[in-house]
C-alpha positions in Angstrom: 122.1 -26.1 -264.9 120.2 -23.8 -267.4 122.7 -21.5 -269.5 121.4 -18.3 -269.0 122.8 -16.7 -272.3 122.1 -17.1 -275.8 124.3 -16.6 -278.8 121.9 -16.1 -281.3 117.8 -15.1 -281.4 115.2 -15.6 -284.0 112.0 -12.8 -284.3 109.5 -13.8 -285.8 107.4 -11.0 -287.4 105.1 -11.0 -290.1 106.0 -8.8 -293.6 104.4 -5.6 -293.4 105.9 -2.7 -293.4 105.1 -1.8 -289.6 105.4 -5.2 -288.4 109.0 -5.5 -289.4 109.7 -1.9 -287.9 108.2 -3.5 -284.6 110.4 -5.7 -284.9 113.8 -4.0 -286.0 113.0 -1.8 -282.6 112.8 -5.1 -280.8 116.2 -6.4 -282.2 117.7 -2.5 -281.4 116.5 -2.5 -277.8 117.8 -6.2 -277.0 121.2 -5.4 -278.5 121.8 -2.4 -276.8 121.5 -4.6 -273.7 123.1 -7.4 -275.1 125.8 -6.1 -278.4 127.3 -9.9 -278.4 123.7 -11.3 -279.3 123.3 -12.0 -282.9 119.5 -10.9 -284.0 117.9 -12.8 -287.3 114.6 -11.5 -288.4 111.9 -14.2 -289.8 109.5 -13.2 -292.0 105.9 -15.2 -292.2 103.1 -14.4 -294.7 99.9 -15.0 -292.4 96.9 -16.3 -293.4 95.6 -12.8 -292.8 97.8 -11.5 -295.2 97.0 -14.1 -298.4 93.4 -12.9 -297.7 92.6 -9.8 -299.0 89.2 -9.3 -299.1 88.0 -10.6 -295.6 86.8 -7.5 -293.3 90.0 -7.9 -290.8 88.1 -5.6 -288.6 85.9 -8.8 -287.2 88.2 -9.3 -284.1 87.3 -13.3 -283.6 89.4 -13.2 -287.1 92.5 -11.1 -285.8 94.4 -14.7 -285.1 94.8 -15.4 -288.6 97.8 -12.8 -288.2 99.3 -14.4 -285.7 98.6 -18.1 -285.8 101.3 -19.2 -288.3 104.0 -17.0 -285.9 102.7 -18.2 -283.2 103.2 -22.2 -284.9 106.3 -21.6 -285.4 107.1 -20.4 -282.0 105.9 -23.7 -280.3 107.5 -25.5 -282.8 110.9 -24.1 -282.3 111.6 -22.1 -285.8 111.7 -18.8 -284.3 112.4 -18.1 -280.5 110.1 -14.8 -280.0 107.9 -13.4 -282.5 106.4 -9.3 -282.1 103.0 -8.3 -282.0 101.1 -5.1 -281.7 99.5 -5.6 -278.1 96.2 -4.2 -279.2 94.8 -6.9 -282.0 96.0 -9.9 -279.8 93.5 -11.6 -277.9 93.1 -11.2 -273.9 94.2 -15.1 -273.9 97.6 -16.9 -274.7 97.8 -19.9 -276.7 99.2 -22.8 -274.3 102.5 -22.6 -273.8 103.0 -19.3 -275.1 103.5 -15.6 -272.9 104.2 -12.5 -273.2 107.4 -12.5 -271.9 108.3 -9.0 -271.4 106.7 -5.1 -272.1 109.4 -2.4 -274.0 108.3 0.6 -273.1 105.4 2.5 -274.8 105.7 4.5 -277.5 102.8 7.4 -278.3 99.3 6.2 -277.9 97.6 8.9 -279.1 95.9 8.8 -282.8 96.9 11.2 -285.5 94.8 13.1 -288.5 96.6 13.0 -291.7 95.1 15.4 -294.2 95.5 16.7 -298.0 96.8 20.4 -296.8 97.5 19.5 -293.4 94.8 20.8 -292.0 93.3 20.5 -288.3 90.0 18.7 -287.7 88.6 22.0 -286.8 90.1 23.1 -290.3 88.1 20.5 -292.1 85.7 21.9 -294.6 82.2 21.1 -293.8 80.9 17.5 -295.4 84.8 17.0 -295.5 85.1 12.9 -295.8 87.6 11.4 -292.8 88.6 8.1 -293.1 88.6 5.1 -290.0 87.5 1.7 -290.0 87.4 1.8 -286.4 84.1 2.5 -285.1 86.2 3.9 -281.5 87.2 6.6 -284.0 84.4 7.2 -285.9 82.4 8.0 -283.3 84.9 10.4 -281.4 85.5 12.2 -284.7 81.7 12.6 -285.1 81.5 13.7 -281.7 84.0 16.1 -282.4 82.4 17.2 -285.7 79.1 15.8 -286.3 79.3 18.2 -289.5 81.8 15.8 -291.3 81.7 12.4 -293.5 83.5 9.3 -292.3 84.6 6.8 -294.4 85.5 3.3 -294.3 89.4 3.1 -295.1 91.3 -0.4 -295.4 95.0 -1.4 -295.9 98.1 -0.7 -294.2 100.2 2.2 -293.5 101.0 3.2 -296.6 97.9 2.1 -298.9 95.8 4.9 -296.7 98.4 7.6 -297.2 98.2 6.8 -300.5 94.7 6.5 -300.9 94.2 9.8 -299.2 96.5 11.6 -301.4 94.6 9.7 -304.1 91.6 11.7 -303.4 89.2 9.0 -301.8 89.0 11.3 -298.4 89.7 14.3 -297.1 91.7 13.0 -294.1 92.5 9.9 -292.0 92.7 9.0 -288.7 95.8 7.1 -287.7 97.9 5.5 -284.2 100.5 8.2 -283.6 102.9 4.7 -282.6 102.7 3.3 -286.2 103.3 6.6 -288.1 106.3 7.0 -285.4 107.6 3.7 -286.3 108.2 3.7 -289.9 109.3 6.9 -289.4 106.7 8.6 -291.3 105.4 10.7 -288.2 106.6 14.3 -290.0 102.9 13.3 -292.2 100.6 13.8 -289.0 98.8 16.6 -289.2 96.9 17.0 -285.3 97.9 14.5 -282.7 94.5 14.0 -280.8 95.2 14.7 -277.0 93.7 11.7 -275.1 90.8 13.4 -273.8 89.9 14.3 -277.5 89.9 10.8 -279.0 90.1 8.4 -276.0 92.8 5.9 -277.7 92.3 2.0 -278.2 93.1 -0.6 -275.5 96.9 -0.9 -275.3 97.7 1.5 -278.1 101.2 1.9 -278.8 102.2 -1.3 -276.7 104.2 -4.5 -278.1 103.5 -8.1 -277.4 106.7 -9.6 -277.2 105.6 -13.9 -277.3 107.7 -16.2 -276.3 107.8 -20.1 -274.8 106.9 -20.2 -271.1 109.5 -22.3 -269.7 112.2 -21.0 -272.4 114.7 -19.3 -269.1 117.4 -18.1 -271.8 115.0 -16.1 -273.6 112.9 -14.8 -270.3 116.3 -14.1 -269.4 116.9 -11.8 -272.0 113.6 -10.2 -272.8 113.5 -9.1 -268.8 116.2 -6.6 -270.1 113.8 -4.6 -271.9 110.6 -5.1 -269.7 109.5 -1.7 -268.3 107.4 -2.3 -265.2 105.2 1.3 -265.7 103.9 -0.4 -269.1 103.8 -3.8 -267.9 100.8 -2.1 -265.2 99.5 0.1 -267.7 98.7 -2.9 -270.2 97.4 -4.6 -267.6 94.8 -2.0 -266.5 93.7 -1.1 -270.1 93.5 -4.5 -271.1 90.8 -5.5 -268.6 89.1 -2.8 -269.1 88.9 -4.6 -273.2 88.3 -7.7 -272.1 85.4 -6.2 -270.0 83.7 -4.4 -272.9 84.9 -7.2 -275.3 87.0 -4.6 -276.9 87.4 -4.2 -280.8 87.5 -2.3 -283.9 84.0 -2.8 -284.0 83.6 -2.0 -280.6 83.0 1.6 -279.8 85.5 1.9 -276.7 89.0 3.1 -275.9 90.7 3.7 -272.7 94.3 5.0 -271.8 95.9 4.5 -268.0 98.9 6.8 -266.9 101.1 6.2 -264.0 101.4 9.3 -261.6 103.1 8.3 -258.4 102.4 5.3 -256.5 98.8 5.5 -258.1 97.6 4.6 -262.1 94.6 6.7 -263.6 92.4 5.5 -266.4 90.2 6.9 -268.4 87.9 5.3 -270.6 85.1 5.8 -273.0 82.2 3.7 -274.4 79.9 4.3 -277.3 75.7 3.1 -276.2 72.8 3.6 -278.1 73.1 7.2 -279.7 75.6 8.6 -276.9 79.7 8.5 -275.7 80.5 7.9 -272.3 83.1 9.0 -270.6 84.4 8.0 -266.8 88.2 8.1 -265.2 89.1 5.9 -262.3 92.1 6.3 -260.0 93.9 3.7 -258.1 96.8 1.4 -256.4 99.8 0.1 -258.7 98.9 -3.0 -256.8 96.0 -3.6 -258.4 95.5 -2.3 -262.3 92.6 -4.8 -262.7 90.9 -3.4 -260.4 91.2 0.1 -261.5 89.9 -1.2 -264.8 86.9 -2.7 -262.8 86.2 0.5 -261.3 86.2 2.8 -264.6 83.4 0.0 -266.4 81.4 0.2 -263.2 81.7 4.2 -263.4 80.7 4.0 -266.9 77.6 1.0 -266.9 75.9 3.6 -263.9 76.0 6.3 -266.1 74.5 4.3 -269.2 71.9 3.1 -266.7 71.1 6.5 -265.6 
């Protein structure tokens, strides 16, 4: 017989700044479910993080993040480790899952800028800095008047670089800022039909071993079915555009009723596209499949 409870868990996040914030939340959530559960948090420098000068915006590189975490997940050296949803790939490694999806915080981005102004307060030839291409083209779009720049580095290295003087502005996920507890900085929140947010935005990726019952058992406590269906929609609709940093598209889903909506937005040739697509909570894949059909007609027009 399988003991459903477990004294003790082991996360396994890596060092940043945000990641261990991810993963403090995690530890929060699970004991207000569980106060006799005693939470250690395991620290692992990735191979991402000993490299600084690779550009970490080449998605087939986003595993070097993960891959020591997720080593030591098989292994047995931590028992769930915490991602940001949107940089892991669509796939699994064997014997790994997501075993459960805390509900969503804020998917929308943020502009930070030296006298907190607005986008539309932006001098013109103002410099905005993004290394997403998603955002650089919906800022441009938005004010094809304006410089963007390429920005690199973690939370805190772009506030600091912006206060520096390098840009004008940055462009930030409302969920991180929010998470360190640094979302007082934000000077516009982008409504989603503004800057159409990445794939999964704001979600976690909570790993864990497939046939490990005690944990599953514990991580279905925090699992919130409305995010479970909205990952699963937006992600498709990634995997379909091989979503990226350097891939120009973003979608974000929303459950209204018995129904989820999606919109979405992809970036051909010199042009954005836009599209929505409504559907059954049944099937979010298939509301996913709909929006990139919606969209490839109107890039074929």
């Amino acid at each position: 017989m399988v003991r459903m409870y477990k004294k003790k868990i082991v996360i396994g996040t890596r060092a940043s700044i945000l990641a261990v914030a991810q993963a403090e939340f995690v530890k929060k959530i699970l004991q207000e479910k569980n106060p006799d559960l005693e939470i250690e948090l395991k620290k692992i420098i990735t191979s991402g993080d000993k490299d600084q000068r690779t550009n970490w915006g080449d998605t087939s590189l986003k595993s070097l993040f993960v891959k020591e975490i997720e080593r030591e997940l098989l292994d047995g050296g931590v028992d769930i480790a915490v991602h940001s949803m949107k940089d892991m790939p669509i796939i699994s490694p064997e014997g790994l899952i997501n075993g459960c999806f805390p509900q969503r915080e804020d998917n929308r981005d943020v502009l930070v800028s030296n006298g907190n102004l607005s986008l539309d307060e932006l001098p013109k030839g103002a410099k905005v800095g993004t290394s997403s291409l998603r955002r650089k083209m919906s800022i441009l779009n938005l004010r094809p008047d304006l410089e963007v720049v390429p920005i690199r580095g973690n939370i805190h290295t772009r506030l600091r670089k912006l206060k520096e003087g390098y840009c004008d502005a940055i462009v930030l996920a409302a969920a991180g800022l929010k998470r360190v507890g640094m979302d007082g900085e934000a000077s516009q929140y982008f409504e989603t039909d503004e800057i159409v947010p990445a794939p999964a935005q704001g979600i976690l990726c909570i790993q864990c071993r497939e046939g490990d019952k005690v944990i599953l058992n514990e991580l279905k406590k925090i699992d919130d079915e409305n995010t479970r269906l909205i990952c699963l929609a937006e992600r498709e609709f990634s995997r379909i555009f091989d979503g990226g940093c350097h891939t120009p598209m973003g979608c974000s889903a929303e459950i209204k009723e018995d129904s989820i909506e999606l919109k979405g937005m992809y970036y051909s040739g010199d042009r954005l596209y836009f599209g929505n697509s409504t559907g059954s909570l049944e099937y979010p894949e298939k509301v996913a499949q709909d929006l990139a059909g919606i969209i490839r007609r109107k890039i074929d027009e």
